[in-house]
N, C-alpha and C positions, 0 to 999 in steps of 0.2 A: 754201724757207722753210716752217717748222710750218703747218699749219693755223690752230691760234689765234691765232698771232702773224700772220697776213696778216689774220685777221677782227678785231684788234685795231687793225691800221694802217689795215684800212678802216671801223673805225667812229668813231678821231679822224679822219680826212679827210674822213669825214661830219655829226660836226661842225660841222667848221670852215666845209663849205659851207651846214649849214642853222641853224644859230644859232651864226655866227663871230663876233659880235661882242660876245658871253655872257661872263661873266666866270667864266673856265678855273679863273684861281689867280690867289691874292692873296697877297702876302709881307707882310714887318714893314712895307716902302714900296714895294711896285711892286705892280701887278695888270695882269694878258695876260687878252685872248681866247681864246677859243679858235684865231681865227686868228692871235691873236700865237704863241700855245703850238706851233703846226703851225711857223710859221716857227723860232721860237727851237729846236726839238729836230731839225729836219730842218740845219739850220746846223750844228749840234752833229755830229751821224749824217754830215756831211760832212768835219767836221774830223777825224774818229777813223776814215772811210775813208781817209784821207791818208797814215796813220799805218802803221805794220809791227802785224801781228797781236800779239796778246795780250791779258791780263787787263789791266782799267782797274779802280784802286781809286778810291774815292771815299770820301776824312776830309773832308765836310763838315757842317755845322752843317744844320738844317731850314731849306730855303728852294725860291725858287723855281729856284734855280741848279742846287741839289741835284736835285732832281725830271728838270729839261731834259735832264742828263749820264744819269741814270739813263735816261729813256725812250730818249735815242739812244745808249747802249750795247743797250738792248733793240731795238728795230727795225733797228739795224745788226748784229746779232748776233755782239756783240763781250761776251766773260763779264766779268761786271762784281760788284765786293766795295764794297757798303758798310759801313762800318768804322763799329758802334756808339759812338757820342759817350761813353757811360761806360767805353771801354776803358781799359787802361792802358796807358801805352807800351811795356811786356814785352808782352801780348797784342794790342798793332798790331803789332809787328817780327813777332810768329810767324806772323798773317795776311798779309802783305804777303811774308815769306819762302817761304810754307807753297804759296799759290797762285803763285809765279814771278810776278808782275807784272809790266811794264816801265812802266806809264803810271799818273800819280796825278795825283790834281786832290786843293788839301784848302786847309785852313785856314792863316791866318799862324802862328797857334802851331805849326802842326805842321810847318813846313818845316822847321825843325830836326832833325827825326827823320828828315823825308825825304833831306838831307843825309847823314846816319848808315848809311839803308838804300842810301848808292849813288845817289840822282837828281840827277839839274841839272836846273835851272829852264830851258825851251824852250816861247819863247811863254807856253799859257795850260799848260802842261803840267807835270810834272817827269816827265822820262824817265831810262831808264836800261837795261842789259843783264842780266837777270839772269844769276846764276853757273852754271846748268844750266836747261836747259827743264822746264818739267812737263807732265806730262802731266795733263788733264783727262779725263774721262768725254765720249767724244761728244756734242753736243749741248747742252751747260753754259751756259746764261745768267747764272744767278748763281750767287755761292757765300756763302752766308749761315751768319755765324758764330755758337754755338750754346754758350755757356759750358760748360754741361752742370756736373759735381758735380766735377770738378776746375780748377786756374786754366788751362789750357789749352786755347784755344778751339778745335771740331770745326767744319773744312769742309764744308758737306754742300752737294752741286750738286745741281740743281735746272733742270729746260728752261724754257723758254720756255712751253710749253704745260701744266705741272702747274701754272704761277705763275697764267696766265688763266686758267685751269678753275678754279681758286678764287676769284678775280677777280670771273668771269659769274656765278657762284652767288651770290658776299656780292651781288653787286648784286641778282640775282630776289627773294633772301631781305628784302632792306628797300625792297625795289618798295611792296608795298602801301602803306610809311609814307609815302612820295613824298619823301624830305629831297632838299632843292634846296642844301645848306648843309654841309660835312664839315670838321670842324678837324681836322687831326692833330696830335694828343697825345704820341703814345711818337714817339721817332726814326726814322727812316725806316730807318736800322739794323735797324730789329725789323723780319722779313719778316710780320710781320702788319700791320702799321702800312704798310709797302709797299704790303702786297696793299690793304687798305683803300682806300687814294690811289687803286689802279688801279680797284678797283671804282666810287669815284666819278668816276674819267673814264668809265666805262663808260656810267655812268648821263644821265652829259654835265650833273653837280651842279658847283658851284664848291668847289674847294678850297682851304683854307685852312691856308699851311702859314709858320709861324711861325719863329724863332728858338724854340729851348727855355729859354732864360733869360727871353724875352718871357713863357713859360707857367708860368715858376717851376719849372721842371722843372731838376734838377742832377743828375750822376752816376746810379746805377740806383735810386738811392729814396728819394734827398732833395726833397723837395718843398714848397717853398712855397705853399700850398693858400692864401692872401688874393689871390695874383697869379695861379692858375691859376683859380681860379671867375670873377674880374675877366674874364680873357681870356676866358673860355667865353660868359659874358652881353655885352660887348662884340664876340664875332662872331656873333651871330646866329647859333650854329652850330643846327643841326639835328638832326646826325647827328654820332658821334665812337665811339673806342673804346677804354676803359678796362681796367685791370688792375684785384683787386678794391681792392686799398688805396686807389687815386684814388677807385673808386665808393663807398668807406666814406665816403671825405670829404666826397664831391659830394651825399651821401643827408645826411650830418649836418650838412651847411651848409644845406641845404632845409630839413631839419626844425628847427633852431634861427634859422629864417627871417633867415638871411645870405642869400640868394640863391634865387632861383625855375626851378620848371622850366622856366619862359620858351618857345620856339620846341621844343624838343629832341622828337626823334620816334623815335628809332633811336638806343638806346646799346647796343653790344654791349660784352661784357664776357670776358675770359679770361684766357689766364697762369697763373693759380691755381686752387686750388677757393674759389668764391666759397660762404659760408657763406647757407644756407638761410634766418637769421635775418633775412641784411640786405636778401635781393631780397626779401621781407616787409615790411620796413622801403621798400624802393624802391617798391612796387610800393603801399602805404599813403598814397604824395607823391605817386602819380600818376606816378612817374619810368618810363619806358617804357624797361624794362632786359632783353636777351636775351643769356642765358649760352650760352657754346659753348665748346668744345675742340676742341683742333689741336696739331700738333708741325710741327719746319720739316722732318724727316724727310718729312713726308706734305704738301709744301707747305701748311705751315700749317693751314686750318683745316680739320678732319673732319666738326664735327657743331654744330647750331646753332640755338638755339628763335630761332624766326620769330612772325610777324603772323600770327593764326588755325592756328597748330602751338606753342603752346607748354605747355611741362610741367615747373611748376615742380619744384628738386627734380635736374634730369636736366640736360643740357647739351645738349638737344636730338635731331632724327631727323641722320643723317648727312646731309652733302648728296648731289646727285643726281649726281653723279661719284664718288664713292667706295662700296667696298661696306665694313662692319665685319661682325668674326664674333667671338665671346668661347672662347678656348681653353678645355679642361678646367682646368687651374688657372686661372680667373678673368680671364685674359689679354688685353687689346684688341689684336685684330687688324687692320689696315686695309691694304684692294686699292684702286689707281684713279688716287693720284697722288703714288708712290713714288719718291726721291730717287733720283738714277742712283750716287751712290756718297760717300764720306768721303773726301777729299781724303787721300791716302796710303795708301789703302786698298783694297781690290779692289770692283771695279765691283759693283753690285748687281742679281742676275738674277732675284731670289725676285718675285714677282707679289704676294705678301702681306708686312708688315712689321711684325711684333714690337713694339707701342708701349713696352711696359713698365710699362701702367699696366693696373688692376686695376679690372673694370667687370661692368654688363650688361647687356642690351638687356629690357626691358618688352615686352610683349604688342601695343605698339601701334609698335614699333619702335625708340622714345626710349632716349637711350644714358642710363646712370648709371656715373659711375667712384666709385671708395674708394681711390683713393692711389695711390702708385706700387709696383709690385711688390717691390722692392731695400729700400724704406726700410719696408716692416711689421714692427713686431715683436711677438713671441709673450710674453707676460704668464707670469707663473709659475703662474695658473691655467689653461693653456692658451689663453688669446684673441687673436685677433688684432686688432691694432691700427693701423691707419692713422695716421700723428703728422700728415700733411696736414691730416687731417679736423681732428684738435683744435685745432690750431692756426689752420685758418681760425676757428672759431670762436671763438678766443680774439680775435685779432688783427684780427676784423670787427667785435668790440664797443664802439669807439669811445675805448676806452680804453689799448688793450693794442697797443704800435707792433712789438712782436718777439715769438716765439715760439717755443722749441723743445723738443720733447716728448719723454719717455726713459722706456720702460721694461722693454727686453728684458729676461725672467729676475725680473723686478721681481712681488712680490706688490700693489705700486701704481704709478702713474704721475707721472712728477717732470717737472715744467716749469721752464725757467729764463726769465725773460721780463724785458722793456723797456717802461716807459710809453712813451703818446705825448708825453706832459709828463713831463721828467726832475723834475720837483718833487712829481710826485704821491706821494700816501701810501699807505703800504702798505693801509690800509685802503679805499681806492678800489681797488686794484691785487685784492686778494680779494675784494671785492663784484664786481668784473668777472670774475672765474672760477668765482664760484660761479651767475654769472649763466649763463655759459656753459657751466657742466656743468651746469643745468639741462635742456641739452635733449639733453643725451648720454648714451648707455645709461651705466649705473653702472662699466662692466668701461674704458670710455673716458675717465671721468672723468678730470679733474687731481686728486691727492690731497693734492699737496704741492709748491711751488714755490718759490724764491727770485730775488727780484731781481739779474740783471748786474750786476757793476762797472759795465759801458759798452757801449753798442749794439753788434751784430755788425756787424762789417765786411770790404767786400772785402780792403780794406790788410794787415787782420790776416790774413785766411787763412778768417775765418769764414763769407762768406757769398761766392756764387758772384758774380760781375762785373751780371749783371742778378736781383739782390737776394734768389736764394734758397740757405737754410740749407746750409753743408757740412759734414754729419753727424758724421761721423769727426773734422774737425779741431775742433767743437765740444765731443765729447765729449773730447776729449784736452788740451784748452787747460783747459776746465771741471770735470774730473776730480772736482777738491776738493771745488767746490761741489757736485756732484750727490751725492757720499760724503758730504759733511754736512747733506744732504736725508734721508738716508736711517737715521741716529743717532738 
């Protein structure tokens, strides 16, 4: 057994003996101890010894059922796929195909599908034989799926011990804050949202893990924000962790005094580039907001402003497992806790990993990124342009729900954007951009934009499965409108 993974079984087993009777996890209607939690997932880690080898998928919704299967796939060291809640049923069939499974645990909705992929219902189970074995990368605990910029979701596996070396870090990193209290927010699906969960068992915090319709949470970016701030101030959470579109809400709800920062001590923030104006804006409420970056390539997360390390601006010192280096082109490099391989792909031996994104480390070590490498483009006066950057700052301005920036070859740059109120008026909609190129040099500005038909979306083609822009199919669906930008 790993290293990590025995120092992880022996630190719920400790626990369970020296405050067992703490409250572990709370669902929509159940709450365990921590010595309930030890029995519920050692039960589990027995039933899936019983069982013939292979990958366990898990379609289930946020709960405490969810969580149990997941830890006794981890301590029985059985590779285990959680199946993001916003898939679609084309990108479950290719997960569920792609990694060979034989065993699934999921939702009523989804037995149907399970049917389709070949399982019958056995016990608490749906089993089945797959049509050829796969081969995994030695060592594979999970395999965490990864939408990336086509509809096609990438397997990237992942041990046991790169998942808790990020795990023991998030937790040192929000020690000083002491949160005793963790809601999970994104789906457990998301391996940051995983690793989160494990970090506060690490810490021996209670966690709090909901239904996502409880949280007003739907698909990858519908959100009902009156029901997700409700649940945030009704769990006394503490500690949680935001992508930045939630944290635009949660800051514009505070500051239009819907709701207060209440207990919260520890919001970590990532997924995106969160725009500089708004942890300004967080940081004005008093909202105790630390931005970080990470890829699931590099289990998750790489770098991370902490309690007495922070630098606004940056996404933090790397943590203390990984090393980063910045190539000669602008490159982010990271060594420490590199993915064993892409599911269909050859195993990965390099020591260092090619982020793809575009960065660079300060004097005092603090990482700063400028977009992704792939999606820059060059201006017809030579410059380069990150459309990340403009667009967080469009889309963090409280007013502006979609974003997408164009201007290779272009002597300006053309946005096509979405309210967050389809009612709003075009003059709201350019006082929010001229707002926002206020604080962007002149060559980044937006010069010229026109309103969507209708929001981007996964269904159409336009935006990736967890909520961001696909470049190419937008500029090709949008053609017209960007050419009558530009007359």
């Amino acid at each position: 057994m790993p290293h990590e993974l025995q120092q992880f079984k022996d630190l719920l087993l400790a626990h369970g003996r020296e405050r067992g009777d703490a409250l572990a996890i709370e669902g929509a209607n159940e709450r365990y101890t921590f010595k309930q939690l030890l029995a519920e997932v050692w039960l589990r880690a027995k039933a899936l010894s019983e069982r013939p080898g292979g990958v366990l998928v898990l379609a289930l919704d946020n709960g405490p059922e969810l969580l149990f299967w997941d830890l006794a796939a981890l301590v029985s060291e059985r590779a285990c796929v959680i199946v993001p809640t916003f898939f679609s049923p084309a990108q479950v069939r290719h997960c569920v195909e792609q990694c060979g499974a034989n065993l699934m645990l999921c939702q009523p909705e989804w037995e149907g599908q399970a049917r389709q992929l070949g399982f019958v219902k056995q016990d608490a189970f749906w089993v089945r034989e797959p049509a050829a074995a796969v081969a995994l990368p030695e060592g594979t605990a999970k395999v965490t799926y990864t939408s990336g910029s086509t509809g096609t979701p990438k397997g990237v596996c992942l041990n046991a011990g790169a998942m808790l070396r990020v795990a023991r870090e998030l937790e040192a990193a929000s020690r000083p804050s002491e949160p005793r209290r963790y809601l999970a927010v994104l789906p457990l699906g998301v391996l940051l949202e995983n690793l989160g969960v494990y970090a506060a068992l690490v810490a021996g915090a209670s966690v709090l893990l909901y239904p996502q319709a409880q949280l007003g949470m739907g698909g990858a970016s519908q959100v009902d924000f009156k029901r997700l701030l409700g649940a945030i101030a009704l769990s006394g959470a503490q500690s949680l962790i935001l992508v930045p579109q939630l944290l635009m809400g949660l800051v514009t709800a505070i500051e239009r005094g819907l709701t207060r920062v209440g207990p919260l001590r520890f919001v970590a923030v990532g997924g995106a580039r969160v725009s500089p104006s708004l942890l300004a804006r967080a940081e004005a409420i008093g909202l105790p907001v630390f931005e970080g970056y990470g890829l699931s390539e590099c289990a998750s997360v790489v770098a991370l402003n902490r309690p007495g390390a922070l630098r606004p601006g940056s996404v933090g010192r790397p943590l203390p497992h990984v090393q980063v280096r910045i190539a000669e082109d602008g490159e982010v490099w990271v060594a420490g806790s590199v993915l064993l391989g892409y599911l269909g792909e050859p195993v990965v031996t390099s020591t260092w990993w090619a982020t793809g994104d575009l960065g660079y480390l300060d004097n005092e070590g603090y990482l700063y990124l400028n977009g992704r490498k792939k999606h820059q483009f060059i201006t017809s006066f030579g410059r380069n342009v990150n459309p990340e950057w403009v667009e967080a700052e469009l889309t963090q301005s409280g007013v502006i729900a979609q974003a997408f920036v164009h201007g290779e070859g272009q002597p300006r740059n053309l946005a096509l954007l979405w309210p967050l109120d389809p009612g709003a008026s075009d003059e709201a909609i350019e006082l929010a951009v001229q707002r926002s190129n206020a604080g962007l040099p002149d060559y980044a500005r937006v010069h010229a934009w026109r309103r969507l038909p209708g929001p981007l979306t996964p269904s159409e083609g336009t935006l990736t499965a967890n909520g961001r822009p696909r470049r190419e199919a937008i500029l090709q669906r949008y053609h017209t409108l960007l050419s009558d930008i530009l007359l």
